[in-house]
C-alpha positions in Angstrom: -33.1 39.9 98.5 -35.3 40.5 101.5 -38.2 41.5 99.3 -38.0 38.3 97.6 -37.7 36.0 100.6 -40.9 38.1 102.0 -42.6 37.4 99.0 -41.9 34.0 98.7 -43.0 33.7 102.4 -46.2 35.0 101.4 -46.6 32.9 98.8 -46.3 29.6 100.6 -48.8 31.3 103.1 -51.1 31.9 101.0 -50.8 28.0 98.8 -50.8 26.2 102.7 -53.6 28.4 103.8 -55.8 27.9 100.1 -55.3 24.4 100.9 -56.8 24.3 104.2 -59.9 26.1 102.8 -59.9 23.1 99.9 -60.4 20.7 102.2 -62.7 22.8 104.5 -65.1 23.3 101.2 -65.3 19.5 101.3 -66.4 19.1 104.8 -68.6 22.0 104.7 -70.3 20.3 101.4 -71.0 17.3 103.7 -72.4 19.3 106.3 -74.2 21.9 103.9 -76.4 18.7 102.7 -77.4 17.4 106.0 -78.5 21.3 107.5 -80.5 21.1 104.3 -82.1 17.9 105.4 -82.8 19.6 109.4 -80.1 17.7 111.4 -77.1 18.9 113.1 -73.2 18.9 111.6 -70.3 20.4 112.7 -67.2 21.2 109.6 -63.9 20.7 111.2 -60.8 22.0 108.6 -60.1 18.3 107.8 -63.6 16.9 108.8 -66.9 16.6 109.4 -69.4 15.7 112.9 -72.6 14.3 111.8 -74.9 13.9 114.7 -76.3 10.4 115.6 -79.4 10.6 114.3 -78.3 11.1 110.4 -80.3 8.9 108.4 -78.1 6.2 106.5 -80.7 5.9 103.6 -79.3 9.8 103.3 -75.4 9.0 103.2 -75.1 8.7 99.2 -75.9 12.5 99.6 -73.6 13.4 102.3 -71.4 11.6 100.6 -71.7 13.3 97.2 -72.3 16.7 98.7 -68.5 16.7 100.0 -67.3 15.4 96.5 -69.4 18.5 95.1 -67.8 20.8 97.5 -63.9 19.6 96.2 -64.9 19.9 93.0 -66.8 23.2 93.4 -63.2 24.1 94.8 -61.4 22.9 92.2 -63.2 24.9 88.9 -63.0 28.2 91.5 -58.9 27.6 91.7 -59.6 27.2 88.0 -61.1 30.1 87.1 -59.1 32.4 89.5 -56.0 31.1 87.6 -57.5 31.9 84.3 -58.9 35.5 84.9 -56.3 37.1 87.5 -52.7 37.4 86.6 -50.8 38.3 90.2 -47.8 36.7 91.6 -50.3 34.2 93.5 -52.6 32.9 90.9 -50.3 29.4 90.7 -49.8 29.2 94.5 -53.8 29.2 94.5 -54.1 27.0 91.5 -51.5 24.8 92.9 -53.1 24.3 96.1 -56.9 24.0 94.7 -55.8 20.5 92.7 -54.2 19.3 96.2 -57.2 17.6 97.1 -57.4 15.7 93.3 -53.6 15.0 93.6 -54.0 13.5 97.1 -57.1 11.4 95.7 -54.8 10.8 92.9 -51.7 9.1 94.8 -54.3 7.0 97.3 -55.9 5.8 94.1 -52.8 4.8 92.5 -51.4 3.5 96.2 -54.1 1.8 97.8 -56.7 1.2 94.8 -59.2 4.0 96.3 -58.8 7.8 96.1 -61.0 8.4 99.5 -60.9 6.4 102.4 -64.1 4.8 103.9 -66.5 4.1 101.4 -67.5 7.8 100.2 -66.5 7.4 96.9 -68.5 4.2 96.5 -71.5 6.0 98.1 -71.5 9.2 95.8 -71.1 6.7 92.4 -74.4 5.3 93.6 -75.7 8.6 94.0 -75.0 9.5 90.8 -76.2 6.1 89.4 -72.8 5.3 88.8 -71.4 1.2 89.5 -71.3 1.5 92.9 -67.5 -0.3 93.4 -66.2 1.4 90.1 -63.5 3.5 89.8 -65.5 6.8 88.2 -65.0 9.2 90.9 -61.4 8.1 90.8 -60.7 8.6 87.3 -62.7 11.9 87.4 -60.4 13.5 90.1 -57.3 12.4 88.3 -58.6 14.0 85.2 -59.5 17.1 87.5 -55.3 16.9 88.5 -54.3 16.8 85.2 -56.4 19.2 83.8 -55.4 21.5 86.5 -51.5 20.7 85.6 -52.3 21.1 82.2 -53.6 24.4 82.6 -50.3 26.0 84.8 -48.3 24.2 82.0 -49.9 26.3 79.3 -50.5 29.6 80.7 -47.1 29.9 82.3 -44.7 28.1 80.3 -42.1 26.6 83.0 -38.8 25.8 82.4 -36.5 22.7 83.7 -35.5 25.0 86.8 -38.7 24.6 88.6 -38.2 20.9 88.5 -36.9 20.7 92.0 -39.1 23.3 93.6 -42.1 21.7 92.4 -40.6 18.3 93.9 -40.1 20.3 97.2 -43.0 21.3 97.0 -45.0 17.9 96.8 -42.9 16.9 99.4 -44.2 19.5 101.8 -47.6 19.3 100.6 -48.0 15.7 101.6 -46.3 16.4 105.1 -48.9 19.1 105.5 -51.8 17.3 104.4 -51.3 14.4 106.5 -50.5 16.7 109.6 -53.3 18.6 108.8 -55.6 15.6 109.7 -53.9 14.5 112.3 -54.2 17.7 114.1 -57.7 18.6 113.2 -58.3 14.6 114.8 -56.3 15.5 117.8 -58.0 18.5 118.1 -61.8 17.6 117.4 -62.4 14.1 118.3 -61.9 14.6 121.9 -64.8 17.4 121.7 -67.3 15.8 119.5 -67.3 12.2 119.9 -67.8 12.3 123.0 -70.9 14.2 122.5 -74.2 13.3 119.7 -71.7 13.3 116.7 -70.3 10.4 114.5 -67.6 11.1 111.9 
């Protein structure tokens, strides 16, 4: 009994922490872009500081480097699921489509899976219709892929039903604490300083 609830501790652990590092390989996508372009960026765990003097003929970029970063994420949860078989290959799996599922639910909610405009910006990147829905529709089909793929490989049964509803429940909680911390946290030193969000 105390092995389990150990385990299960560490399992949760692990899931909340893999989450944090999903949405840190966003922000450090954005801010991978513009070190590559010689400016200054700081990645936060829930965002990222731009300095001033940023370009905006470059945000389409930034933008698109941070959607590159989730999705870059995203096939890595993937791919761990797929090739290692331990006890936390789900939690992992689980909380690499976070990001997607969170898109997901603002898309359905609000009409727009990011905030701001940075999906609009990275679908003109990409040449896409710059106030379509693509990037929206892509990350839902990255959530549902990645269901698809824990459906299949482990083959739940109707007793997981209320853990995994827990377990949205919590989720949510945490993401929306986790940017309201990292906020409460950052802002104060950075915008005061050379750095825009």
């Amino acid at each position: 009994m105390k092995n389990n609830i150990k385990l299960e501790l560490k399992i949760w652990v692990i899931y909340f922490v893999t989450i944090i590092l999903s949405v840190y390989a966003h922000e450090l996508g954005h801010c991978i872009y513009v070190w590559l372009q010689g400016y200054k960026a700081i990645p936060t765990p829930a965002k990222s500081y731009i300095a001033d003097n940023f370009p905006a003929n470059l945000n389409q970029y930034f933008f698109l480097s941070g959607i590159a970063g989730s999705v870059l994420f995203v096939l890595a949860g993937f791919l761990f699921y797929y090739f290692v078989n331990n006890k936390f290959s789900s939690a992992i799996l689980a909380a690499a489509i976070v990001v997607p599922g969170m898109y997901t639910i603002r898309f359905i909610l609000s009409g727009r899976g990011h905030d701001g405009t940075e999906f609009q910006e990275a679908q003109g990147a990409l040449g896409l219709h710059y106030s379509g829905h693509s990037l929206d529709w892509f990350f839902l089909l990255l959530f549902l892929s990645g269901t698809m793929i824990w459906f299949i490989k482990s083959k739940p049964n109707f007793k997981i039903l209320g853990r995994l509803f827990i377990g949205t429940i919590l989720t949510i909680i945490f993401f929306i604490a986790l940017q309201s911390v990292n906020n409460k946290i950052f802002d104060p030193m950075f915008n005061s300083q050379v750095y825009r969000v």
